[in-house]
mmCIF file of the N, C-alpha and C atoms, coordinates in Angstrom:
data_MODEL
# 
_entry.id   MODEL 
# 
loop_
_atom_site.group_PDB 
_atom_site.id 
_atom_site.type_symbol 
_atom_site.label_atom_id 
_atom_site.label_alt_id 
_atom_site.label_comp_id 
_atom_site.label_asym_id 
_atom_site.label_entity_id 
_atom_site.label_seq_id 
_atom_site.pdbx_PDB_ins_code 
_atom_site.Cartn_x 
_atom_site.Cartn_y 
_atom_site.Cartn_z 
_atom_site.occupancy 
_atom_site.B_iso_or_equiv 
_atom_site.pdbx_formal_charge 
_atom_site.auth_seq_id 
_atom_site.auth_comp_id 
_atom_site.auth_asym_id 
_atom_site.auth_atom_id 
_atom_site.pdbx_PDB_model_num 
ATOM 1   N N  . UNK A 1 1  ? 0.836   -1.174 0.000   1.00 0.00 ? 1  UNK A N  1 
ATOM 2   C CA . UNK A 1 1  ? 0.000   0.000  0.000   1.00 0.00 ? 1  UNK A CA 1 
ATOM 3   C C  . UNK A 1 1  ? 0.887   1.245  0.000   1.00 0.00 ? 1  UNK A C  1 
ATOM 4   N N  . UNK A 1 2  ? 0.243   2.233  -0.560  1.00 0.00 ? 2  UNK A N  1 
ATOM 5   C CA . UNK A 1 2  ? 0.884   3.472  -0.489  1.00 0.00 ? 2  UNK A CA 1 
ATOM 6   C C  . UNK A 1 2  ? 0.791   4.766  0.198   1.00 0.00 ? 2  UNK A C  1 
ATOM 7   N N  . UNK A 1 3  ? 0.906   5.242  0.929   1.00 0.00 ? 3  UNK A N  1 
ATOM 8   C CA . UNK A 1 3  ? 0.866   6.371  1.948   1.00 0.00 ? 3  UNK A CA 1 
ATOM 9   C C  . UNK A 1 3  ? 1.328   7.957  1.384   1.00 0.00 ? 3  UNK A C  1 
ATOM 10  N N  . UNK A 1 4  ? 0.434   8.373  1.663   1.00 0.00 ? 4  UNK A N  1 
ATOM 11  C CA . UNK A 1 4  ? 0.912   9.644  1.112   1.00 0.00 ? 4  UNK A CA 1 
ATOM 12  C C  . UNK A 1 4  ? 0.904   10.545 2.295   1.00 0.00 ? 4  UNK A C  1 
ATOM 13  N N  . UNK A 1 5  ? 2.081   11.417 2.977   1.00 0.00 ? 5  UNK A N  1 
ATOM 14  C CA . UNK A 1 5  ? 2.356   12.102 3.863   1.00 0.00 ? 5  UNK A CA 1 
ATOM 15  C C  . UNK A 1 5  ? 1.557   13.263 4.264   1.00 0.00 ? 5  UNK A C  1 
ATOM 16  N N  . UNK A 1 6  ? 0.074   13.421 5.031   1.00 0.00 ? 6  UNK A N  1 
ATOM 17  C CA . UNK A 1 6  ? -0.855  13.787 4.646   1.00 0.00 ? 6  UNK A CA 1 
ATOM 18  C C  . UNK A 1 6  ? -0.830  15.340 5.656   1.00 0.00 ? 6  UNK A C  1 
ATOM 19  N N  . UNK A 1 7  ? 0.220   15.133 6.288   1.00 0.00 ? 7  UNK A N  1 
ATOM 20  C CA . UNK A 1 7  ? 0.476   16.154 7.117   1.00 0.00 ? 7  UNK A CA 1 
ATOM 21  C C  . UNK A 1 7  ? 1.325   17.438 6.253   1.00 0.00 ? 7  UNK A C  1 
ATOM 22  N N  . UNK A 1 8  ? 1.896   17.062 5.494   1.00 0.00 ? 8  UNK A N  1 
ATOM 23  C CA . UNK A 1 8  ? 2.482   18.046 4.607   1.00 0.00 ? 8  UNK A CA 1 
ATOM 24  C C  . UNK A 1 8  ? 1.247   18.615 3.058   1.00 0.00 ? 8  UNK A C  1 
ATOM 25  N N  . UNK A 1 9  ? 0.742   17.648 2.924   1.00 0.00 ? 9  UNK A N  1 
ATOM 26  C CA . UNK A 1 9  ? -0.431  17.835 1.814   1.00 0.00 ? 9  UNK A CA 1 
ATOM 27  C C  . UNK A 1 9  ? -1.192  19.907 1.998   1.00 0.00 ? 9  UNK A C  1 
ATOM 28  N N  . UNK A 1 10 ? -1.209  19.818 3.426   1.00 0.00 ? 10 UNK A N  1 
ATOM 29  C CA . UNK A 1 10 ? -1.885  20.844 4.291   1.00 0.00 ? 10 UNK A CA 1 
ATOM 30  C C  . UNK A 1 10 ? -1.046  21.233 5.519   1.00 0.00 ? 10 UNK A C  1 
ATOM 31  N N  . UNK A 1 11 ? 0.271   22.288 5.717   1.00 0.00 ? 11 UNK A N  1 
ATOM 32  C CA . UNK A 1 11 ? 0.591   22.393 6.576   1.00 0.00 ? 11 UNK A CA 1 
ATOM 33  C C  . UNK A 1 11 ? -0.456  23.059 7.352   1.00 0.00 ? 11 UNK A C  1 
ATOM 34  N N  . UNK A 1 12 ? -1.504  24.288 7.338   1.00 0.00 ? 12 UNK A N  1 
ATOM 35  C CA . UNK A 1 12 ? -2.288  24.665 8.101   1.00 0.00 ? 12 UNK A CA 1 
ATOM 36  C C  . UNK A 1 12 ? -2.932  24.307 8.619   1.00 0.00 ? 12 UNK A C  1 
ATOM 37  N N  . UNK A 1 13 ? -3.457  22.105 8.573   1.00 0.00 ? 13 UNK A N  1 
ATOM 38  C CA . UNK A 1 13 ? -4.298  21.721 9.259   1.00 0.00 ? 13 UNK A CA 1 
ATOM 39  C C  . UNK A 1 13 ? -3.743  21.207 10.253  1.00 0.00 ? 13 UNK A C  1 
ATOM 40  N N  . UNK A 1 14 ? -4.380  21.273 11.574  1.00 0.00 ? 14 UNK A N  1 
ATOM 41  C CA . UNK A 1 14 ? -4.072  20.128 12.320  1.00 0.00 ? 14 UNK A CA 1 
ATOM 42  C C  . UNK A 1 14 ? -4.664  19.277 12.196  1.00 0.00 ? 14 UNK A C  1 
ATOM 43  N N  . UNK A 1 15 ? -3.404  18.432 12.591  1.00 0.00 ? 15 UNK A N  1 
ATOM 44  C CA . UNK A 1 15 ? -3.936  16.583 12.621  1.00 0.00 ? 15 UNK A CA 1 
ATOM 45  C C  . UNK A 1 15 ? -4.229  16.139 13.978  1.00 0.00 ? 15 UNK A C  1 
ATOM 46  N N  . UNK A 1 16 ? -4.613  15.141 14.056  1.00 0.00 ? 16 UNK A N  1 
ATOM 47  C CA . UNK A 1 16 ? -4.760  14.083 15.631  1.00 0.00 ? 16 UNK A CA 1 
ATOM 48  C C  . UNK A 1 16 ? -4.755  12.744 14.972  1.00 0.00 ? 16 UNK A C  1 
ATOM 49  N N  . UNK A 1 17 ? -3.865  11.632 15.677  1.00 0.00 ? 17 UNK A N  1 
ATOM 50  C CA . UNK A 1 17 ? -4.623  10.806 15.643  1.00 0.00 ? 17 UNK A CA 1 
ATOM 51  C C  . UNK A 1 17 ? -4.813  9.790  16.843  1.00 0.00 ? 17 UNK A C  1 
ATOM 52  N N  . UNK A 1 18 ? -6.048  9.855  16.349  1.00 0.00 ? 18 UNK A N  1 
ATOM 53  C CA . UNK A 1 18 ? -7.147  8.922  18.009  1.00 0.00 ? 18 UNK A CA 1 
ATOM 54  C C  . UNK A 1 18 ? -8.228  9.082  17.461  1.00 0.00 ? 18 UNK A C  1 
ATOM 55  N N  . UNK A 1 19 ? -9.024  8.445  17.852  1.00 0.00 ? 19 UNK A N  1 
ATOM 56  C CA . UNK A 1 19 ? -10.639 8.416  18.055  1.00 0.00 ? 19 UNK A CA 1 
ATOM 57  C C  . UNK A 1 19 ? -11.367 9.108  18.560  1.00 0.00 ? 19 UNK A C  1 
ATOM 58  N N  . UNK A 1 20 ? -12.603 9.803  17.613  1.00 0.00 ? 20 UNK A N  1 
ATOM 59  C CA . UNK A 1 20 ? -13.556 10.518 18.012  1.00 0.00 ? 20 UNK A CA 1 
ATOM 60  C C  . UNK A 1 20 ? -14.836 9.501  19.395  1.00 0.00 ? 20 UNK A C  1 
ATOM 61  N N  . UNK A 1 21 ? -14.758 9.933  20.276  1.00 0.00 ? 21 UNK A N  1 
ATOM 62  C CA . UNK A 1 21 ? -15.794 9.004  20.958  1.00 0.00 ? 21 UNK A CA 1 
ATOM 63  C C  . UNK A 1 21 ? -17.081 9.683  21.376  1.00 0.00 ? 21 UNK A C  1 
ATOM 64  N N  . UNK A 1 22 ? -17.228 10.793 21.185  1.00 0.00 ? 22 UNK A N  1 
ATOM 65  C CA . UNK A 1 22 ? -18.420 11.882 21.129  1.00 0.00 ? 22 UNK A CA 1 
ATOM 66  C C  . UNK A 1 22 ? -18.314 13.360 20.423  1.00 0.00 ? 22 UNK A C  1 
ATOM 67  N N  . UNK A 1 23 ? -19.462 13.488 19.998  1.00 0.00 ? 23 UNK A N  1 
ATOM 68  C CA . UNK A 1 23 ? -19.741 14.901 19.510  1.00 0.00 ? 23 UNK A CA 1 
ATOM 69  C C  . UNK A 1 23 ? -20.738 15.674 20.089  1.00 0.00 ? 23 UNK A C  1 
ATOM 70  N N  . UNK A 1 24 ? -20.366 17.241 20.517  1.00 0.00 ? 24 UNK A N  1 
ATOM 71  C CA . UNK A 1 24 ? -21.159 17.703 21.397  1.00 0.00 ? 24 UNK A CA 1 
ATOM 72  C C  . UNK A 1 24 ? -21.332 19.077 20.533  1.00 0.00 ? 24 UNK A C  1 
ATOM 73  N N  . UNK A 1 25 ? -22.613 18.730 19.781  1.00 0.00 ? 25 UNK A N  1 
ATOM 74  C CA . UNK A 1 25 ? -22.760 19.772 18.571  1.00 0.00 ? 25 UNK A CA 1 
ATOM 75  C C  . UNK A 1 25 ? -23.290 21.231 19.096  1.00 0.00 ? 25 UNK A C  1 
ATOM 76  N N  . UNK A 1 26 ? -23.912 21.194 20.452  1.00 0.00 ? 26 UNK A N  1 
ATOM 77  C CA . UNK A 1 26 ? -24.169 22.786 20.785  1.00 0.00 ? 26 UNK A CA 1 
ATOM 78  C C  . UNK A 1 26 ? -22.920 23.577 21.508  1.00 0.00 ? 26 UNK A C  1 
ATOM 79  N N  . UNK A 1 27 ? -21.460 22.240 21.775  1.00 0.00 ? 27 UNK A N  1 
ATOM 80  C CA . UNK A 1 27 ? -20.738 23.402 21.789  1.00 0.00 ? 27 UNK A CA 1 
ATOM 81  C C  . UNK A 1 27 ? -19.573 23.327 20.815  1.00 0.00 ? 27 UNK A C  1 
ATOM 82  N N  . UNK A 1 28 ? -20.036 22.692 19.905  1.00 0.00 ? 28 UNK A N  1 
ATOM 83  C CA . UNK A 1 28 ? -18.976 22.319 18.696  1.00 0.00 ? 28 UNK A CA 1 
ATOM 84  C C  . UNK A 1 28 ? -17.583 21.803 19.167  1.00 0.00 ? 28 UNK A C  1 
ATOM 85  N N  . UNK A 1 29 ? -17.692 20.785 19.782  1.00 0.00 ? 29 UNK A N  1 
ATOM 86  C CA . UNK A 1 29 ? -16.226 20.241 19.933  1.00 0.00 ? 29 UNK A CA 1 
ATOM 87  C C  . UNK A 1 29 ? -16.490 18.186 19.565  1.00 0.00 ? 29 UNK A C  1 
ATOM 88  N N  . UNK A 1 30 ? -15.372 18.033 19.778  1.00 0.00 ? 30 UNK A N  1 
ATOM 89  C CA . UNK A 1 30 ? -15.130 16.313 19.222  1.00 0.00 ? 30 UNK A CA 1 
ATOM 90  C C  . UNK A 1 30 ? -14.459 16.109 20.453  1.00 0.00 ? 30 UNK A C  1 
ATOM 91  N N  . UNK A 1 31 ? -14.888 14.784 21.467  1.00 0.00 ? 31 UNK A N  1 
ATOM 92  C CA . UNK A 1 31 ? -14.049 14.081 22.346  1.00 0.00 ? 31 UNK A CA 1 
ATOM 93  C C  . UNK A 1 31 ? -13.473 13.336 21.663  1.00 0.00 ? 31 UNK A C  1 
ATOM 94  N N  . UNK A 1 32 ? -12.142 12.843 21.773  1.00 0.00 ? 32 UNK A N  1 
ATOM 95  C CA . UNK A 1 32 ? -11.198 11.918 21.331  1.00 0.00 ? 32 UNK A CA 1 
ATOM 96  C C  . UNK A 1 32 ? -10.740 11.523 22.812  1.00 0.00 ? 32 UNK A C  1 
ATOM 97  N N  . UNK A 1 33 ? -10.240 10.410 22.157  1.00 0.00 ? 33 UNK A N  1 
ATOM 98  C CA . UNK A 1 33 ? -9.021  9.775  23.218  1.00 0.00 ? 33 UNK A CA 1 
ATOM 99  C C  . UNK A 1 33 ? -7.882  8.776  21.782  1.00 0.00 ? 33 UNK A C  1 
ATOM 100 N N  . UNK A 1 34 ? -7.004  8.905  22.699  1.00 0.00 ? 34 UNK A N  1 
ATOM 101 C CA . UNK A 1 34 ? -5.355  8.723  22.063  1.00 0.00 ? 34 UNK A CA 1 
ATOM 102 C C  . UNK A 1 34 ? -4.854  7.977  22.866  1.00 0.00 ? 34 UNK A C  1 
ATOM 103 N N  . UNK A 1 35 ? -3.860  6.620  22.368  1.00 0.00 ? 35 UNK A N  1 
ATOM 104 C CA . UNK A 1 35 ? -2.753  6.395  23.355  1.00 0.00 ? 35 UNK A CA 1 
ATOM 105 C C  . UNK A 1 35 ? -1.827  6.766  23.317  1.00 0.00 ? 35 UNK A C  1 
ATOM 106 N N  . UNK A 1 36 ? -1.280  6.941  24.385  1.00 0.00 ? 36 UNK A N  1 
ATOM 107 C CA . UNK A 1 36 ? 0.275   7.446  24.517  1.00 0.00 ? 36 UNK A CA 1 
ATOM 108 C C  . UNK A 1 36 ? 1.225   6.731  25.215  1.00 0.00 ? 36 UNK A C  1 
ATOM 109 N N  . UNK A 1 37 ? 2.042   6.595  24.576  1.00 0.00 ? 37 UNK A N  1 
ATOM 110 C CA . UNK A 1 37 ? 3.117   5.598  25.315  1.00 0.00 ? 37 UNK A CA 1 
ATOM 111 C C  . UNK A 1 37 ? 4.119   6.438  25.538  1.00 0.00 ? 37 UNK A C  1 
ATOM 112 N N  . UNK A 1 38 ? 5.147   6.361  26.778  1.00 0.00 ? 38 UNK A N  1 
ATOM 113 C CA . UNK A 1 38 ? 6.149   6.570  26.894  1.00 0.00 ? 38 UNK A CA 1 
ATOM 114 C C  . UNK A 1 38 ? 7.351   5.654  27.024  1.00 0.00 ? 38 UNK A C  1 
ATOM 115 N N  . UNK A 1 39 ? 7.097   4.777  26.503  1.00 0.00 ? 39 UNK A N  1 
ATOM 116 C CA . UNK A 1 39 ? 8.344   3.844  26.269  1.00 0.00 ? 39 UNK A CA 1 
ATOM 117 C C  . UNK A 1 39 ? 7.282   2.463  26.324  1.00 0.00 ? 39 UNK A C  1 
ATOM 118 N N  . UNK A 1 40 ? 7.868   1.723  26.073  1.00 0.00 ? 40 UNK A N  1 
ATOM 119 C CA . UNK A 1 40 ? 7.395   -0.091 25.688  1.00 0.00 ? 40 UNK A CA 1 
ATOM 120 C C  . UNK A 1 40 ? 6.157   -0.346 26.583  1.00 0.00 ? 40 UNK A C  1 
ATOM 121 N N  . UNK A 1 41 ? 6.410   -0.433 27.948  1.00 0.00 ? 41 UNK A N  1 
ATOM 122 C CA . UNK A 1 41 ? 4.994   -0.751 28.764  1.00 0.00 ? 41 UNK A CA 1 
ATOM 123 C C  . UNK A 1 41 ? 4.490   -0.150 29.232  1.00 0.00 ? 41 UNK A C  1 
ATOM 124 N N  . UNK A 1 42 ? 4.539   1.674  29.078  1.00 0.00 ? 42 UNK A N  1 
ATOM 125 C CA . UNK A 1 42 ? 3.901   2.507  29.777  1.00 0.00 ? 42 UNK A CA 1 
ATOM 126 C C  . UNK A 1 42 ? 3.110   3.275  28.665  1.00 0.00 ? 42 UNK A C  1 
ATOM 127 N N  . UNK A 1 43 ? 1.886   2.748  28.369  1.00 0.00 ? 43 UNK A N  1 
ATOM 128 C CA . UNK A 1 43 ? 1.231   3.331  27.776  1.00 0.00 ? 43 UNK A CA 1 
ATOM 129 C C  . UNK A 1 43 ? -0.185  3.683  28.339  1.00 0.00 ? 43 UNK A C  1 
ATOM 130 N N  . UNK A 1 44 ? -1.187  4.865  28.268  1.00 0.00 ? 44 UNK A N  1 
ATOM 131 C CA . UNK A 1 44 ? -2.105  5.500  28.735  1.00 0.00 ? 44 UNK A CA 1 
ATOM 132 C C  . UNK A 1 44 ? -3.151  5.860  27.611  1.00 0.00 ? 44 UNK A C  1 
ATOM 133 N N  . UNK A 1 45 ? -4.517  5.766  27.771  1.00 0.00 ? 45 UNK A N  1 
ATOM 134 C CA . UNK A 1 45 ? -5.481  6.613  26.872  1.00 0.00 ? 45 UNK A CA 1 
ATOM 135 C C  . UNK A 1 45 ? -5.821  7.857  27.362  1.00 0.00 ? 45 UNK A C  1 
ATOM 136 N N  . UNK A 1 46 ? -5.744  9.004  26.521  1.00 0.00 ? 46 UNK A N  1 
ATOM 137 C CA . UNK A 1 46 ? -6.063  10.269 26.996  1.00 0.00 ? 46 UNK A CA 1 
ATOM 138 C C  . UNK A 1 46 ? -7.082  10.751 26.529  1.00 0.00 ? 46 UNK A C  1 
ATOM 139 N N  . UNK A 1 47 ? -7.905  11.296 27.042  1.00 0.00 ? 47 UNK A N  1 
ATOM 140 C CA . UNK A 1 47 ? -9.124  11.986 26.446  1.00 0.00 ? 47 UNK A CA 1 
ATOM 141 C C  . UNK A 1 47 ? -8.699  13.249 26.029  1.00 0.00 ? 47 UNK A C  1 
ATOM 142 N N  . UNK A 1 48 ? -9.173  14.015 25.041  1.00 0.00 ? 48 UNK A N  1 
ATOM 143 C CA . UNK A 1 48 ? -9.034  15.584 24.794  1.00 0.00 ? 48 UNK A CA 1 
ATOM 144 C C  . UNK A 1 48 ? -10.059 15.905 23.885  1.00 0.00 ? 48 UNK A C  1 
ATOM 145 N N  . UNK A 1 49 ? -10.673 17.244 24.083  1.00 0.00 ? 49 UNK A N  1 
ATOM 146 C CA . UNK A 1 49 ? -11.800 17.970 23.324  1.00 0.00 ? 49 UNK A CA 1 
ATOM 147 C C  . UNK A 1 49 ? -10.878 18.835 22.677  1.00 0.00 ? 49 UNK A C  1 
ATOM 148 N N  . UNK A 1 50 ? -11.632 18.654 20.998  1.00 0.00 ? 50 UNK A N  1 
ATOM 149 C CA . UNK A 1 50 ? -10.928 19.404 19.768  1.00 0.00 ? 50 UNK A CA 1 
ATOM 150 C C  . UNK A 1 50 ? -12.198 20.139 19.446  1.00 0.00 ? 50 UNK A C  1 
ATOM 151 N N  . UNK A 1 51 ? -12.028 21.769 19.973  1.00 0.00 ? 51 UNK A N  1 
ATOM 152 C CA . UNK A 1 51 ? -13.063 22.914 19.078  1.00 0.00 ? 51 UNK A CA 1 
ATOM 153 C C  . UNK A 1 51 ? -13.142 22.527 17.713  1.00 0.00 ? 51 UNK A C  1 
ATOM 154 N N  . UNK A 1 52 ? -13.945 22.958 17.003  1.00 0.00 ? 52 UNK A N  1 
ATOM 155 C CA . UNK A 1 52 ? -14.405 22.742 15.508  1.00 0.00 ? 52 UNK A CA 1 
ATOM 156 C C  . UNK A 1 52 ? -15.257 23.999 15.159  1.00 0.00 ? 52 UNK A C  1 
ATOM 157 N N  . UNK A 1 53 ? -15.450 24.997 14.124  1.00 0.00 ? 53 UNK A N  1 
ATOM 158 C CA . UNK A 1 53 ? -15.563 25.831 13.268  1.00 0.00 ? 53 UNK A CA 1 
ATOM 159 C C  . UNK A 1 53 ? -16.722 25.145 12.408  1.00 0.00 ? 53 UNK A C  1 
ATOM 160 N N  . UNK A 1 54 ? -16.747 24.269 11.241  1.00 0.00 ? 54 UNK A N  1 
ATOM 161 C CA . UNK A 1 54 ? -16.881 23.282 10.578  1.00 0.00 ? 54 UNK A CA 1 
ATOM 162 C C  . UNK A 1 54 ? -16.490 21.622 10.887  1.00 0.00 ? 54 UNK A C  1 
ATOM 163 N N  . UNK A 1 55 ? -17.797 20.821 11.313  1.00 0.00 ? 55 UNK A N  1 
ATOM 164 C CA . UNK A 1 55 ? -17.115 19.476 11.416  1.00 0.00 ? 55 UNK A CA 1 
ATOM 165 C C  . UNK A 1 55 ? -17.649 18.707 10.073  1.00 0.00 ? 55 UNK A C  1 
ATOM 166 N N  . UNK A 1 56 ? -16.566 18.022 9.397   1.00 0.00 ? 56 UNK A N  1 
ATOM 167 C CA . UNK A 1 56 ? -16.659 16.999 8.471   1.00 0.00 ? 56 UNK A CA 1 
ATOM 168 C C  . UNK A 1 56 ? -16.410 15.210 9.434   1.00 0.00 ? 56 UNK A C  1 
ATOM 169 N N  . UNK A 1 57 ? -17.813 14.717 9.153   1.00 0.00 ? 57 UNK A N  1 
ATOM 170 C CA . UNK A 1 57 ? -17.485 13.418 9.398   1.00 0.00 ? 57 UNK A CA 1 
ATOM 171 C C  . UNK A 1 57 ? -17.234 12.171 8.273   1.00 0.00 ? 57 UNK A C  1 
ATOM 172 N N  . UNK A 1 58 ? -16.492 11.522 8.214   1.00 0.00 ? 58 UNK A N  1 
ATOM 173 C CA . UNK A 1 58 ? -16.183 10.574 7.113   1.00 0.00 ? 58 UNK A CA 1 
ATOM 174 C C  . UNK A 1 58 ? -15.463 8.994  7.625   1.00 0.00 ? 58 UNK A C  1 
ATOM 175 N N  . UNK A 1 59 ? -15.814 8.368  7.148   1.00 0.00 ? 59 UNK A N  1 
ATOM 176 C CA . UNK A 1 59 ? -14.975 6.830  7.630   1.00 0.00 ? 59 UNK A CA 1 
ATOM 177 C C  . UNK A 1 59 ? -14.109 6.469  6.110   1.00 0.00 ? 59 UNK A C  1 
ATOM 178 N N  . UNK A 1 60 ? -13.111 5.704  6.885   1.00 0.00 ? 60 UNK A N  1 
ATOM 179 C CA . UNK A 1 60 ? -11.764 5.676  5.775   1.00 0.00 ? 60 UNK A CA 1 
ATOM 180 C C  . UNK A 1 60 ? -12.657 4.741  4.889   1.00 0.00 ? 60 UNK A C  1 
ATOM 181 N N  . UNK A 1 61 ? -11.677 4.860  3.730   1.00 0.00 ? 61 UNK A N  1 
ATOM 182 C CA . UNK A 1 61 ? -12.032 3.938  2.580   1.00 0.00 ? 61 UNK A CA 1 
ATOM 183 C C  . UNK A 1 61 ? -10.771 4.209  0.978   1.00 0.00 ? 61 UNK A C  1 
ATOM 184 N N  . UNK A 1 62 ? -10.842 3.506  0.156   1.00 0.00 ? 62 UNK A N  1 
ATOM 185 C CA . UNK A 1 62 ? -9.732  3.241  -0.599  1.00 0.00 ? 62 UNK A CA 1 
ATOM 186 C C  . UNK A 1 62 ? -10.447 4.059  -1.774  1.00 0.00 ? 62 UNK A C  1 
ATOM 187 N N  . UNK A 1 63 ? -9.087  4.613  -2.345  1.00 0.00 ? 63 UNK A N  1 
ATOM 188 C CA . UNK A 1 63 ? -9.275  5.477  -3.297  1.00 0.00 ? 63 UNK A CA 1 
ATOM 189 C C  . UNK A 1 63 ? -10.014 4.852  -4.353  1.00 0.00 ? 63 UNK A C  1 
ATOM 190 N N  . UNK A 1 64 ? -10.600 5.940  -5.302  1.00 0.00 ? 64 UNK A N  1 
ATOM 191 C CA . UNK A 1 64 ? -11.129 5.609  -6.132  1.00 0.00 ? 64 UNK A CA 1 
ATOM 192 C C  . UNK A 1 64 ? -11.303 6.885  -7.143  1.00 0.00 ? 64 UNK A C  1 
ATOM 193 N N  . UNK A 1 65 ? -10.840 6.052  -9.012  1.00 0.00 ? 65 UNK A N  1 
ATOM 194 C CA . UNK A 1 65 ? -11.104 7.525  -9.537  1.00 0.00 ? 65 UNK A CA 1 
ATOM 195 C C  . UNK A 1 65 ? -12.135 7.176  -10.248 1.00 0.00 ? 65 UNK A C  1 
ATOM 196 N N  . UNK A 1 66 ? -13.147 6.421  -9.782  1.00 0.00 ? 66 UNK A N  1 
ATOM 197 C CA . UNK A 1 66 ? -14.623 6.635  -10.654 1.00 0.00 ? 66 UNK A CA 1 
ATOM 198 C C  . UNK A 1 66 ? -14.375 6.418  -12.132 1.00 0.00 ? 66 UNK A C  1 
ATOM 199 N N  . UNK A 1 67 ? -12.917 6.522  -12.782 1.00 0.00 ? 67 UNK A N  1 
ATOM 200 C CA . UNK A 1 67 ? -12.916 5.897  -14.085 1.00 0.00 ? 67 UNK A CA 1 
ATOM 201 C C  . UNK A 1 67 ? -13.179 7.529  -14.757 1.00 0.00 ? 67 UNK A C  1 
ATOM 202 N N  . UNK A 1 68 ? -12.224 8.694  -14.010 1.00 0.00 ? 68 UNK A N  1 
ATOM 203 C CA . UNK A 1 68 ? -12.250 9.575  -14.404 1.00 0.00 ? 68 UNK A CA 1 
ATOM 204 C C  . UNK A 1 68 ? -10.516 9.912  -15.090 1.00 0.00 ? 68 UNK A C  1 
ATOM 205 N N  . UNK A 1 69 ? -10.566 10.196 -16.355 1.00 0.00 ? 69 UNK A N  1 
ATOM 206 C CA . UNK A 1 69 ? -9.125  10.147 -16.763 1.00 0.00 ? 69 UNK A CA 1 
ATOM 207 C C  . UNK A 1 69 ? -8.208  11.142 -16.013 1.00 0.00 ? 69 UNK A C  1 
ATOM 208 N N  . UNK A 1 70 ? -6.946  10.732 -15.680 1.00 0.00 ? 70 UNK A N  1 
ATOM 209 C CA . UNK A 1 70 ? -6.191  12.117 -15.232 1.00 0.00 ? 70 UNK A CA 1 
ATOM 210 C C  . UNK A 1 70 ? -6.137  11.528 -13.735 1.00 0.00 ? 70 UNK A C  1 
ATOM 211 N N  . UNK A 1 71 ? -7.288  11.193 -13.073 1.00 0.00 ? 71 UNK A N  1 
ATOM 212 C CA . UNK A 1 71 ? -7.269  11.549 -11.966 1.00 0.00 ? 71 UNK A CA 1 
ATOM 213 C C  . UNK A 1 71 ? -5.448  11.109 -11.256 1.00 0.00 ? 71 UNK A C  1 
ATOM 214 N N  . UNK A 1 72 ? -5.674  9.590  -11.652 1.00 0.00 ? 72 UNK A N  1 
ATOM 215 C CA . UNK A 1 72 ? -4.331  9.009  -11.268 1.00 0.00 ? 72 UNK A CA 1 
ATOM 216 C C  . UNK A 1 72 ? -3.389  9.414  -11.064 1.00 0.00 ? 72 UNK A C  1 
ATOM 217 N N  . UNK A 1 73 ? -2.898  10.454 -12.108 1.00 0.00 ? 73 UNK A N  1 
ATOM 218 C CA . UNK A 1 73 ? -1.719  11.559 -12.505 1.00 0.00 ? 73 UNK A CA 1 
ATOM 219 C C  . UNK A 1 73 ? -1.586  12.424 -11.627 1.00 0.00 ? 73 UNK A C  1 
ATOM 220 N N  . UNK A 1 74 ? -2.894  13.031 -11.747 1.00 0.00 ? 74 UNK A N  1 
ATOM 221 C CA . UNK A 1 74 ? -2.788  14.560 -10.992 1.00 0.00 ? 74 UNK A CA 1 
ATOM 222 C C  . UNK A 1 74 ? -3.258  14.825 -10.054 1.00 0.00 ? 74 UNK A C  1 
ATOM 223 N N  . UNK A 1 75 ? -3.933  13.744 -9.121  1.00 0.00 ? 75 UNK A N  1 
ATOM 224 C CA . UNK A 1 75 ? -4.694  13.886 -7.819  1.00 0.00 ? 75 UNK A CA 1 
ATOM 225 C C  . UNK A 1 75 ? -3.858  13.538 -6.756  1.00 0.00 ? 75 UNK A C  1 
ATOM 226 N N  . UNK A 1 76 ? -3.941  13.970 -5.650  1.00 0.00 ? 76 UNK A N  1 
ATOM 227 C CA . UNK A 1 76 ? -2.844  13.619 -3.870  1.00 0.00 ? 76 UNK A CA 1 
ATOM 228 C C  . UNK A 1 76 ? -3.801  12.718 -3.248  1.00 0.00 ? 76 UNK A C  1 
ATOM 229 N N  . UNK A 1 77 ? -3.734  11.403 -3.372  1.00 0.00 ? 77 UNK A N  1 
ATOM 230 C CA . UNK A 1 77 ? -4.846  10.425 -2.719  1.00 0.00 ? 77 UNK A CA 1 
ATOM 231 C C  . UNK A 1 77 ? -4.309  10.462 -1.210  1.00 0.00 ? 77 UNK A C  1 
ATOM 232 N N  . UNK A 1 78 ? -4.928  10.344 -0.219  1.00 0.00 ? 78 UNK A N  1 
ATOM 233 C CA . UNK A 1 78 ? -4.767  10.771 1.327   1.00 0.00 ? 78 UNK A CA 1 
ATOM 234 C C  . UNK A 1 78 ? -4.030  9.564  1.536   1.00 0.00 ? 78 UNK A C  1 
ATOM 235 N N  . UNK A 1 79 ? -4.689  8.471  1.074   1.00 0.00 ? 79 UNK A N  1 
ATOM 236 C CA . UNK A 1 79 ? -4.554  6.971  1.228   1.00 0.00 ? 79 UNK A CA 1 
ATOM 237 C C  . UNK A 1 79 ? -4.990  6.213  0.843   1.00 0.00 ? 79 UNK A C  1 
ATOM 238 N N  . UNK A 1 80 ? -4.122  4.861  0.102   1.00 0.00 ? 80 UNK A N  1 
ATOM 239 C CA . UNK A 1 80 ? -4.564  3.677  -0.240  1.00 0.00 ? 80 UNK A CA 1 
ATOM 240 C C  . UNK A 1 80 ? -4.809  2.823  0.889   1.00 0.00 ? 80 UNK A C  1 
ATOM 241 N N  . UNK A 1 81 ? -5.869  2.283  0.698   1.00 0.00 ? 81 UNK A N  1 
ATOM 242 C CA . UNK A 1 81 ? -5.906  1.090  1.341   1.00 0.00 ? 81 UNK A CA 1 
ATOM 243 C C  . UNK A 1 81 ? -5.759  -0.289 0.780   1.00 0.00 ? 81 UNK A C  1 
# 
């Protein structure tokens, strides 16, 4: 599979990665939790609320160019799966 470095695609976005485990739409934020390890057996889940402006929700899935010419060439796919 191929990975495309998705953090550079967009330096202005921030990234996270962890899991959304609630959305609390009247005050626009996303609970996540993350693990964090600090070395081999010390690892922890952390919760943290990410404000949001605009929330986009989406679940992963493998590229696809619909059988549109070009796309292959000239498009930044986030990720193959």
């Amino acid at each position: 599979s191929i990975i495309e470095p998705i953090r550079e695609a967009n330096p202005k976005a921030t990234y996270f990665e962890a899991e959304a485990t609630s959305i609390n739409l009247g005050a626009k934020s996303v609970t996540c939790e993350s693990i964090v390890c600090d070395g081999v057996n010390e690892c922890e889940i952390r919760d943290f609320d990410v404000p949001y402006d605009r929330l986009i929700v989406a679940v992963g899935a493998s590229s696809n160019t619909f059988g549109v010419k070009g796309v292959r060439e000239h498009c930044l796919f986030m990720k193959q799966l």
